[in-house]
C-alpha positions in Angstrom: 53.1 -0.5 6.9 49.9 1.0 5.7 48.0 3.7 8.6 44.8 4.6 7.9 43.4 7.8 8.9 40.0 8.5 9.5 36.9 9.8 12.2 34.2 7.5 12.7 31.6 7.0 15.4 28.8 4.2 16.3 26.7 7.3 17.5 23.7 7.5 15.1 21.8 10.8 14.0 18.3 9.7 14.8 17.4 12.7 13.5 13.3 14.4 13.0 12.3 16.3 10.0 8.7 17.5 10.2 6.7 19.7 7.7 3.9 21.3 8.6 0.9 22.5 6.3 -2.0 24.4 6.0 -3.6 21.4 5.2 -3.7 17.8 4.6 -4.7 17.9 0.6 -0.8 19.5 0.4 0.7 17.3 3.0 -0.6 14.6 0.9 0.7 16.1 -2.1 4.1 17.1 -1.0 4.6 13.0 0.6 3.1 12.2 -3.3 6.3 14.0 -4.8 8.9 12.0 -2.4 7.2 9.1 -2.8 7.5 9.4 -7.1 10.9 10.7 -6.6 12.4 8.0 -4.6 10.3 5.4 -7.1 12.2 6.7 -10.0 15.4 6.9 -8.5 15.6 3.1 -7.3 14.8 2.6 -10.7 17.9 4.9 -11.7 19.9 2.8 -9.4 18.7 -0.5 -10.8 20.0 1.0 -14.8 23.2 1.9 -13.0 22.6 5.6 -14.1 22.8 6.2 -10.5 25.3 4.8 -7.9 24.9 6.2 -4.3 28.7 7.3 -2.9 29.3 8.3 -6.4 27.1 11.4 -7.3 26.8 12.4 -10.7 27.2 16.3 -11.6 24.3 15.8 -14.2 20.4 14.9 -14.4 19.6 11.9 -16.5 16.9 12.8 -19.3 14.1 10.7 -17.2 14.9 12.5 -13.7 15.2 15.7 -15.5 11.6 15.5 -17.0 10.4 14.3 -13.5 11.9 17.3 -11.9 9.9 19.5 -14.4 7.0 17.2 -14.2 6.7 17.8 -10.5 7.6 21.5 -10.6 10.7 20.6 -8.8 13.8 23.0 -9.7 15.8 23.3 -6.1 17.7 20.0 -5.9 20.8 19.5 -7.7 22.3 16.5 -8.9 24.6 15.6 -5.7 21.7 16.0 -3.8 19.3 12.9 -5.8 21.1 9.5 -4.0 19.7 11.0 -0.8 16.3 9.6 -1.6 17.6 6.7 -1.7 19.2 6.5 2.0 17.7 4.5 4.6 14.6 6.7 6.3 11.0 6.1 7.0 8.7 8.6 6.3 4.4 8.7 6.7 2.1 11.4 6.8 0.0 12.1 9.8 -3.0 14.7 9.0 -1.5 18.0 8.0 2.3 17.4 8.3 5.1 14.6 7.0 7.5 13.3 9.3 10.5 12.1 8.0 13.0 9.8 10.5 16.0 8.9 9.2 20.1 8.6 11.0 21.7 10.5 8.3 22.9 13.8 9.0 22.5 14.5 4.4 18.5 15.6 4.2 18.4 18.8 2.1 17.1 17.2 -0.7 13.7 16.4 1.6 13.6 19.6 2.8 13.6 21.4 -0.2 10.7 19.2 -1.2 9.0 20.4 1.6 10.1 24.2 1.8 9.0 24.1 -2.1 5.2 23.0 -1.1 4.8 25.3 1.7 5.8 23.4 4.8 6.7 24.7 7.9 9.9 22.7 9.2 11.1 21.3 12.3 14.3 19.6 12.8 16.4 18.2 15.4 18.0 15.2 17.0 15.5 12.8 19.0 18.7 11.9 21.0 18.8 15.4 22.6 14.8 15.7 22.3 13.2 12.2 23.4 10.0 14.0 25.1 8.6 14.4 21.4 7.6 11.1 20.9 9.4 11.3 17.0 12.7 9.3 16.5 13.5 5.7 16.3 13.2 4.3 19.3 16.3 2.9 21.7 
């Protein structure tokens, strides 16, 4: 007989990520970088040069130019499938609010930390008077 051991829960993360800048024009440019990120790494995934679950401890020559295209030079490898997870994200003015119930966002923040936002983040489970957060 075969036990498995394991932790799992059904309780989701529904976590907020907001940066805050001095102004829209880098808000917009900051959501502009996700936005090409995530593009080219779907398109990783579709060439199989990227398999989310299975990280890879090296860029591809395509992401790597991107990266140094976008003046990007904080997020490692490991960190790339995390654009890929299941989060919405919109830009509202001066800031980018990021919703997502993953718990693995570093790769977002240092995209925002490396164009000058201020962050917030926290669970809208323990903070549902924001109005942020998916919605029960």
């Amino acid at each position: 007989m075969k036990v498995w051991y394991g932790y799992g829960t059904e309780h989701s993360m529904n976590l907020v990520m907001i940066g805050r800048f001095e102004d829209a024009t880098a808000a917009e440019r900051a959501h502009t970088i996700i936005k090409e990120l995530t593009k080219a790494l779907q398109a990783e995934e579709e060439a199989g040069r990227l398999i989310v679950g299975e990280p890879d401890d090296r860029f591809s020559d395509e992401v790597l130019a991107l990266l140094s295209d976008l003046n990007i030079h904080s997020i490692g490898p490991r960190e790339l499938e995390q654009f890929l997870y299941d989060l919405t994200m919109r830009r509202e003015g001066d800031s980018i609010v990021v919703t997502t119930d993953e718990t693995d966002v570093q790769a977002l923040l240092k995209v925002l930390l490396d164009k000058g936002a201020r962050i917030e983040v926290y669970s809208a489970h323990d903070h549902p008077d924001t109005g942020q957060g998916r919605d029960e």
